[in-house]
C-alpha positions as CSV (number, residue, x, y, z in Angstrom):
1,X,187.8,166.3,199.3
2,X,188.7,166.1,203.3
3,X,185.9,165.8,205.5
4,X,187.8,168.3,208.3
5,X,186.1,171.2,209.1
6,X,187.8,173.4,211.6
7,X,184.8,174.8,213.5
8,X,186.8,177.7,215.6
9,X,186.4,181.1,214.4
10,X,189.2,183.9,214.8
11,X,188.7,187.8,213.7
12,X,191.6,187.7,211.0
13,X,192.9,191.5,211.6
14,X,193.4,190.7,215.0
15,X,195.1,187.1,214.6
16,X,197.8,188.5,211.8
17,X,198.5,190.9,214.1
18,X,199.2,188.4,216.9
19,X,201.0,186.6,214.3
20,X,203.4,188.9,213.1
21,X,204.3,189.6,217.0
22,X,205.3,185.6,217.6
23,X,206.9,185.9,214.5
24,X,209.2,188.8,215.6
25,X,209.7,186.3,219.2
26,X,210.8,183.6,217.0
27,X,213.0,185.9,215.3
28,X,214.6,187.1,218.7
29,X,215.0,183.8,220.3
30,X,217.1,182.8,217.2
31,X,215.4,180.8,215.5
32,X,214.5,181.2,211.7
33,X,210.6,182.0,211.0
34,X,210.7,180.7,207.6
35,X,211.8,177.6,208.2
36,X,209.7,174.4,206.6
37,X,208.4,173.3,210.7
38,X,208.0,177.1,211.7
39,X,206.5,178.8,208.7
40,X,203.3,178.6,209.7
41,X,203.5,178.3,213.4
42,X,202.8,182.3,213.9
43,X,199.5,181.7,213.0
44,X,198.6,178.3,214.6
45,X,200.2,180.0,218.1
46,X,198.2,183.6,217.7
47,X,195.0,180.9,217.1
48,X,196.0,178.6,220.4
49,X,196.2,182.1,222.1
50,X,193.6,183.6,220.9
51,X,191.6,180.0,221.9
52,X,193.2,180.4,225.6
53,X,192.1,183.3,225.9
54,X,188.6,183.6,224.7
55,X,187.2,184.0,228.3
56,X,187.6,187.9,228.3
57,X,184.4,187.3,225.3
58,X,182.1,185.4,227.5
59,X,179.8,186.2,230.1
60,X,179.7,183.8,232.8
61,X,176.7,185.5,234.3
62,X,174.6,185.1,231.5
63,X,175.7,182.0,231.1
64,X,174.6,180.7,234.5
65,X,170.7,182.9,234.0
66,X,170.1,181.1,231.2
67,X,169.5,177.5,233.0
68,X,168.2,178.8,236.5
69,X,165.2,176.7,237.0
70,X,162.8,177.0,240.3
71,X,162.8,174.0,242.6
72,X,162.6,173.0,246.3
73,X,165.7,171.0,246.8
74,X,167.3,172.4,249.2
75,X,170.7,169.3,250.0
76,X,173.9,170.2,248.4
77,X,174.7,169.6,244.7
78,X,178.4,169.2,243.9
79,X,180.3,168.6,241.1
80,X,183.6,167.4,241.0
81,X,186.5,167.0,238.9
82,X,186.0,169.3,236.5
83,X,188.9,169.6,234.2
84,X,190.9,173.4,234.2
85,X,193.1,174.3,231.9
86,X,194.3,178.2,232.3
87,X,197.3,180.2,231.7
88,X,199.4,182.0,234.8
89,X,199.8,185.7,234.0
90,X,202.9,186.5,235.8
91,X,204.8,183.9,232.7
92,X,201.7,183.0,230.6
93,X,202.6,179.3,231.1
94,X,199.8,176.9,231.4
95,X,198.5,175.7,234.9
96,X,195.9,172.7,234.9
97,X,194.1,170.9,237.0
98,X,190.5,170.2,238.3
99,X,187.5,172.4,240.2
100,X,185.1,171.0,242.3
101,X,182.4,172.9,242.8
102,X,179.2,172.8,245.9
103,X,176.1,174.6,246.4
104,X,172.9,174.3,248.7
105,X,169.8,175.8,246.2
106,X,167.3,178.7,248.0
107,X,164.7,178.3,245.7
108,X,166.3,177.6,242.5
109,X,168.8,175.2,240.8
110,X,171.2,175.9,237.7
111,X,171.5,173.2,234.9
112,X,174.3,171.1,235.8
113,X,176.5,171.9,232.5
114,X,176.7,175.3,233.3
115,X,178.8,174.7,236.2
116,X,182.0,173.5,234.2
117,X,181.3,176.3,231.3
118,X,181.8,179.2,233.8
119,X,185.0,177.5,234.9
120,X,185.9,177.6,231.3
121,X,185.0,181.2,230.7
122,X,187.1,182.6,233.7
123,X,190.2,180.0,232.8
124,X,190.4,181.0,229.4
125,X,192.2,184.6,230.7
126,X,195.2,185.6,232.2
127,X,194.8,184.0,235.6
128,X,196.3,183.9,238.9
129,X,194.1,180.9,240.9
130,X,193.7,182.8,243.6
131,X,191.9,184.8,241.7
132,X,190.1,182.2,239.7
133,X,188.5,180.5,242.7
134,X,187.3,183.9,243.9
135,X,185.6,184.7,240.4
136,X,183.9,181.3,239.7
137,X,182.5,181.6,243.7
138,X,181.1,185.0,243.1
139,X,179.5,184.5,240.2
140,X,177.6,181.4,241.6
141,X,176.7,183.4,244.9
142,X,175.9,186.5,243.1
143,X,173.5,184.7,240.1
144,X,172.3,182.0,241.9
145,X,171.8,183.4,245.4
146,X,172.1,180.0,246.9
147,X,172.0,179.0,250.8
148,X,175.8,178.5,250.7
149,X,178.9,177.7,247.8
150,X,182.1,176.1,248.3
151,X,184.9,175.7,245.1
152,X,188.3,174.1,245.6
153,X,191.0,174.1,243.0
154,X,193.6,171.8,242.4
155,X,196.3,172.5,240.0
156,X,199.7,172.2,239.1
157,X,201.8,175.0,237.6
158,X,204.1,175.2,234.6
159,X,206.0,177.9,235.3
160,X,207.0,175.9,238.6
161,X,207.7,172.5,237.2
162,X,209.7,173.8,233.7
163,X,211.2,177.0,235.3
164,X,212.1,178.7,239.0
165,X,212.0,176.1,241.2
166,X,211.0,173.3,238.8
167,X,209.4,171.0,241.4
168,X,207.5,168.5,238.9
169,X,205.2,167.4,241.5
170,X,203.9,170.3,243.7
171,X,200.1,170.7,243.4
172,X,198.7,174.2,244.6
173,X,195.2,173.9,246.3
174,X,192.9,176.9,246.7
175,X,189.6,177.4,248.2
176,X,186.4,179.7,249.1
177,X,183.1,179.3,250.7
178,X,180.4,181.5,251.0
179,X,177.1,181.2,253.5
180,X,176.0,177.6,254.8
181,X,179.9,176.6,253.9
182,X,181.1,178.9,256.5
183,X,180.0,176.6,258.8
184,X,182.6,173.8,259.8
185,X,180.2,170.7,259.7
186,X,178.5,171.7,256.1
187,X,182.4,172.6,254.9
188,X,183.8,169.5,255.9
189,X,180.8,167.1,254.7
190,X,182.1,168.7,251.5
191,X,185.2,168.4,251.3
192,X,184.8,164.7,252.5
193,X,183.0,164.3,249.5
194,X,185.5,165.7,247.3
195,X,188.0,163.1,248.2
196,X,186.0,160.3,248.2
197,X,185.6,157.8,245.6
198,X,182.0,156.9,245.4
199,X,181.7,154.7,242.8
Protein backbone atom coordinates (compact mmCIF):
# COMPACT_ATOMS: atom_id res chain seq x y z
CA UNK A 1 0.00 0.00 0.00
CA UNK A 2 1.70 3.65 -0.94
CA UNK A 3 2.52 5.74 1.83
CA UNK A 4 1.42 9.16 -0.38
CA UNK A 5 -1.18 11.03 0.93
CA UNK A 6 -2.10 14.07 -1.05
CA UNK A 7 -3.07 16.54 1.74
CA UNK A 8 -4.79 19.42 -0.60
CA UNK A 9 -8.36 19.49 -0.59
CA UNK A 10 -10.49 20.77 -3.80
CA UNK A 11 -14.59 21.18 -3.78
CA UNK A 12 -15.12 18.48 -6.62
CA UNK A 13 -18.30 20.31 -8.37
CA UNK A 14 -16.24 23.16 -8.84
CA UNK A 15 -12.89 21.37 -10.02
CA UNK A 16 -14.88 19.20 -12.82
CA UNK A 17 -16.19 22.10 -13.91
CA UNK A 18 -12.78 23.78 -14.30
CA UNK A 19 -11.89 20.59 -15.82
CA UNK A 20 -14.16 20.25 -18.44
CA UNK A 21 -13.23 24.04 -19.47
CA UNK A 22 -9.27 23.10 -20.00
CA UNK A 23 -10.39 20.27 -21.60
CA UNK A 24 -12.49 22.23 -24.28
CA UNK A 25 -8.79 24.62 -24.48
CA UNK A 26 -6.92 21.51 -25.22
CA UNK A 27 -9.44 20.62 -27.64
CA UNK A 28 -9.18 24.18 -29.37
CA UNK A 29 -5.50 24.50 -29.38
CA UNK A 30 -5.41 21.12 -31.29
CA UNK A 31 -4.42 18.88 -29.38
CA UNK A 32 -6.26 15.51 -28.51
CA UNK A 33 -7.72 15.43 -24.74
CA UNK A 34 -7.69 11.71 -24.67
CA UNK A 35 -4.54 11.13 -25.31
CA UNK A 36 -2.30 8.63 -22.84
CA UNK A 37 -0.01 12.14 -21.42
CA UNK A 38 -3.19 14.45 -21.57
CA UNK A 39 -6.07 12.32 -20.21
CA UNK A 40 -5.82 13.34 -17.05
CA UNK A 41 -4.19 16.62 -17.28
CA UNK A 42 -7.82 18.66 -17.09
CA UNK A 43 -7.95 17.75 -13.68
CA UNK A 44 -4.32 18.01 -12.39
CA UNK A 45 -4.46 21.89 -14.27
CA UNK A 46 -8.14 22.85 -12.72
CA UNK A 47 -6.25 21.52 -9.14
CA UNK A 48 -2.75 23.66 -9.94
CA UNK A 49 -5.41 26.52 -10.51
CA UNK A 50 -7.50 26.04 -8.12
CA UNK A 51 -4.06 25.79 -5.69
CA UNK A 52 -2.88 29.35 -7.38
CA UNK A 53 -5.56 30.66 -6.62
CA UNK A 54 -6.72 29.92 -3.26
CA UNK A 55 -5.89 33.41 -1.94
CA UNK A 56 -9.49 34.80 -2.83
CA UNK A 57 -10.39 31.99 0.44
CA UNK A 58 -8.11 33.48 2.97
CA UNK A 59 -8.13 36.30 5.15
CA UNK A 60 -4.98 37.97 5.56
CA UNK A 61 -6.28 40.17 8.29
CA UNK A 62 -7.19 37.51 10.44
CA UNK A 63 -4.37 35.93 9.71
CA UNK A 64 -2.02 38.70 11.00
CA UNK A 65 -4.67 39.29 14.55
CA UNK A 66 -4.15 36.00 15.37
CA UNK A 67 -0.21 36.42 16.42
CA UNK A 68 -0.27 40.27 17.52
CA UNK A 69 1.45 40.14 20.73
CA UNK A 70 2.09 43.40 23.10
CA UNK A 71 5.80 44.52 23.43
CA UNK A 72 8.00 47.53 23.72
CA UNK A 73 10.37 47.16 20.87
CA UNK A 74 10.14 49.79 19.14
CA UNK A 75 13.71 49.29 16.12
CA UNK A 76 12.62 47.91 12.85
CA UNK A 77 11.90 44.21 12.20
CA UNK A 78 12.39 43.16 8.54
CA UNK A 79 12.20 40.17 6.74
CA UNK A 80 13.66 39.55 3.66
CA UNK A 81 13.61 37.24 0.86
CA UNK A 82 10.54 35.91 1.06
CA UNK A 83 9.77 33.72 -1.86
CA UNK A 84 6.46 34.95 -4.31
CA UNK A 85 5.06 33.01 -6.58
CA UNK A 86 1.68 34.77 -8.29
CA UNK A 87 0.01 34.74 -11.43
CA UNK A 88 -0.26 38.18 -13.82
CA UNK A 89 -3.97 38.69 -14.67
CA UNK A 90 -3.71 40.49 -17.88
CA UNK A 91 -2.19 36.55 -19.42
CA UNK A 92 -2.47 34.49 -16.14
CA UNK A 93 1.16 33.56 -16.66
CA UNK A 94 3.27 33.16 -13.56
CA UNK A 95 5.45 35.99 -12.17
CA UNK A 96 7.90 35.06 -9.13
CA UNK A 97 10.20 36.52 -7.16
CA UNK A 98 10.86 37.60 -3.56
CA UNK A 99 9.20 40.35 -0.89
CA UNK A 100 10.97 41.93 1.69
CA UNK A 101 9.08 43.25 4.18
CA UNK A 102 9.87 46.29 7.33
CA UNK A 103 8.11 47.57 10.17
CA UNK A 104 8.86 49.74 13.30
CA UNK A 105 6.16 48.09 16.23
CA UNK A 106 3.90 50.94 18.38
CA UNK A 107 3.10 48.84 21.04
CA UNK A 108 2.77 45.46 19.49
CA UNK A 109 4.69 42.96 17.38
CA UNK A 110 3.19 40.16 14.93
CA UNK A 111 4.68 36.58 14.93
CA UNK A 112 7.22 36.49 12.49
CA UNK A 113 5.56 33.56 10.20
CA UNK A 114 2.69 35.53 9.57
CA UNK A 115 4.62 37.90 7.50
CA UNK A 116 5.38 35.47 4.49
CA UNK A 117 1.62 33.76 4.87
CA UNK A 118 -0.09 37.10 3.96
CA UNK A 119 2.24 37.38 1.07
CA UNK A 120 0.95 34.02 0.12
CA UNK A 121 -2.66 34.82 0.62
CA UNK A 122 -2.64 38.01 -1.71
CA UNK A 123 -0.19 36.09 -4.45
CA UNK A 124 -2.44 33.23 -4.73
CA UNK A 125 -5.09 35.63 -6.93
CA UNK A 126 -5.08 37.28 -10.13
CA UNK A 127 -2.37 39.88 -9.47
CA UNK A 128 -0.93 42.81 -11.06
CA UNK A 129 2.29 43.74 -8.50
CA UNK A 130 1.47 46.92 -8.38
CA UNK A 131 -1.26 45.95 -6.76
CA UNK A 132 0.22 43.25 -4.68
CA UNK A 133 2.65 45.55 -2.87
CA UNK A 134 -0.16 48.00 -2.08
CA UNK A 135 -2.32 45.06 -0.55
CA UNK A 136 0.36 43.33 1.65
CA UNK A 137 1.35 47.17 2.89
CA UNK A 138 -2.16 47.90 3.86
CA UNK A 139 -2.94 45.09 5.61
CA UNK A 140 0.23 45.40 7.85
CA UNK A 141 -0.58 49.24 8.43
CA UNK A 142 -4.12 48.79 8.90
CA UNK A 143 -3.85 45.47 11.46
CA UNK A 144 -0.87 46.19 13.04
CA UNK A 145 -0.90 50.01 13.33
CA UNK A 146 2.80 50.16 13.42
CA UNK A 147 5.10 53.43 13.60
CA UNK A 148 6.03 52.98 9.91
CA UNK A 149 6.02 49.80 6.92
CA UNK A 150 8.04 49.54 3.96
CA UNK A 151 7.61 46.27 1.33
CA UNK A 152 9.68 45.95 -1.91
CA UNK A 153 9.01 43.44 -4.51
CA UNK A 154 11.20 41.92 -6.83
CA UNK A 155 10.00 39.79 -9.60
CA UNK A 156 10.32 38.65 -12.88
CA UNK A 157 7.39 38.12 -15.30
CA UNK A 158 6.48 35.23 -17.66
CA UNK A 159 4.42 36.84 -19.85
CA UNK A 160 7.58 39.06 -20.62
CA UNK A 161 10.30 36.55 -20.88
CA UNK A 162 8.03 33.63 -22.99
CA UNK A 163 5.85 36.16 -24.93
CA UNK A 164 5.71 40.25 -26.06
CA UNK A 165 8.87 41.30 -25.63
CA UNK A 166 10.53 38.08 -24.29
CA UNK A 167 13.38 39.86 -22.43
CA UNK A 168 14.59 36.66 -20.16
CA UNK A 169 16.29 38.82 -17.75
CA UNK A 170 14.23 42.04 -16.91
CA UNK A 171 13.34 42.07 -13.16
CA UNK A 172 10.38 44.47 -12.23
CA UNK A 173 10.87 46.21 -8.71
CA UNK A 174 8.01 47.79 -6.86
CA UNK A 175 7.64 49.47 -3.63
CA UNK A 176 5.54 51.33 -0.76
CA UNK A 177 6.13 52.82 2.57
CA UNK A 178 3.82 54.07 4.97
CA UNK A 179 4.65 56.50 8.23
CA UNK A 180 8.38 56.48 9.80
CA UNK A 181 9.39 55.05 6.02
CA UNK A 182 8.35 58.26 4.60
CA UNK A 183 11.19 59.59 5.94
CA UNK A 184 14.43 59.42 3.67
CA UNK A 185 17.00 58.28 6.41
CA UNK A 186 14.58 55.39 8.01
CA UNK A 187 13.73 54.46 4.06
CA UNK A 188 17.11 54.13 3.11
CA UNK A 189 18.61 52.35 6.35
CA UNK A 190 16.03 49.86 4.90
CA UNK A 191 16.61 49.44 1.88
CA UNK A 192 20.43 49.16 2.69
CA UNK A 193 19.47 46.33 4.57
CA UNK A 194 17.77 44.70 1.94
CA UNK A 195 20.77 44.45 -0.27
CA UNK A 196 23.07 43.55 2.07
CA UNK A 197 24.37 40.23 2.87
CA UNK A 198 24.74 39.92 6.53
CA UNK A 199 25.83 36.73 7.08
Amino acid sequence: MSSYHNLEEYNIEVTNEIKERFSGIIKEIGEQADREGLVKTPERAAKAMLFLTQGYKQDASAILKSAMFNESYNEMVIIKDIELYSLCEHHILPFFGKAHIAYIPDGKIVGLSKLPRIVDVFARRLQVQERLTEQILDCINENLQPQGVAVVIEAAHMCMMMRGIQKQNSVTTTSGFRGSFEKEETRNEFLKLISSDLS
